[in-house]
N, C-alpha and C positions, 0 to 999 in steps of 0.2 A: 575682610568682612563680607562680600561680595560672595567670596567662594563659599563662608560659610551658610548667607542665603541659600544658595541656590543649592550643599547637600541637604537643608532642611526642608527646601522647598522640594527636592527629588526623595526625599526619607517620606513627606506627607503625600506625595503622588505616589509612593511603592504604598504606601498605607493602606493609599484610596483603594487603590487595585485591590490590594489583598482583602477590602474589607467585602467589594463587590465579590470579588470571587465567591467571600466567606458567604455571603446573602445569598447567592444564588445556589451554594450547594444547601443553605438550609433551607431554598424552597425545595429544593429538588429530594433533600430526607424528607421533608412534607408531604411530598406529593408519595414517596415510597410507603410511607408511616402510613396515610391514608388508605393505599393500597393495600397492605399488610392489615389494616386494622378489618376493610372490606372483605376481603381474602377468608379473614378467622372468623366473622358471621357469617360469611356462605359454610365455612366448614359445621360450624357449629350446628348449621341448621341439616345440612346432610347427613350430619351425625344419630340427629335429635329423630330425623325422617329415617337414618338406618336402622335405628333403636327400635321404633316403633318398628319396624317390617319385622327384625330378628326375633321380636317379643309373640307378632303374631305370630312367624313361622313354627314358635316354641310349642305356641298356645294350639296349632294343627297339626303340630306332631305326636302332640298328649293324647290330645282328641284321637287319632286317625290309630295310637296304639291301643288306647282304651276300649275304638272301635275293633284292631286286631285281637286283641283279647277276647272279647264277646265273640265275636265269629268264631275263633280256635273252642271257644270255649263250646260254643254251638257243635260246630262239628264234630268237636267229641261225644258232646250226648247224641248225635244224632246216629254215627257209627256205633255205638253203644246201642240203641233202639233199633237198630238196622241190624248188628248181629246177633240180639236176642231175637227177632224177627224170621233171620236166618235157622237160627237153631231150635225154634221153635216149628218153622215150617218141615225143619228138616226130621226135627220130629216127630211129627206127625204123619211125613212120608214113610218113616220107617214102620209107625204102628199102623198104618195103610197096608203096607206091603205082606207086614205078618198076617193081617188077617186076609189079603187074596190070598197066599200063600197056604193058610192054614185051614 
């Protein structure tokens, strides 16, 4: 009887141990769980904050080609006005020229 106390008495002390053990690794997933939970609002919010940069970068890249388009666009009626300008002036050097000429 004796012997038998004292495996019941060493089964409820390996118990003990194993329960503490168990308590402590569930603060210690606690304390991870919290972390990870922390972790995923900072990302979310980096995200939320990348979003918005990407969204504007889009919105200045529209802009800046809508701007390149008007310029091209420019430039070509301007070479246009510049070489009727040209050919116009050149014109009129030539009917200059017939009449010192003539």
């Amino acid at each position: 009887m004796f012997c038998v106390a004292m495996q019941l008495e060493k089964q409820l002390y390996d118990m003990q141990s194993e329960l503490e053990c168990l308590v402590w690794d569930q603060k210690e997933l606690h304390k991870h769980l919290h972390a990870a939970i922390k972790e995923c609002k900072l990302m979310k919010l980096i995200l939320t904050e990348l979003e918005e940069e990407y969204n504007m970068a889009i919105a200045k890249i529209e802009q800046l080609e809508g701007k390149l388009q008007y310029l091209t666009n420019e430039n070509l009626r301007l070479k246009e006005i510049q070489g009727k300008g040209y050919r116009s002036f050149k014109g009129q050097d030539d009917a200059d020229d017939g009449q010192k000429t003539g």
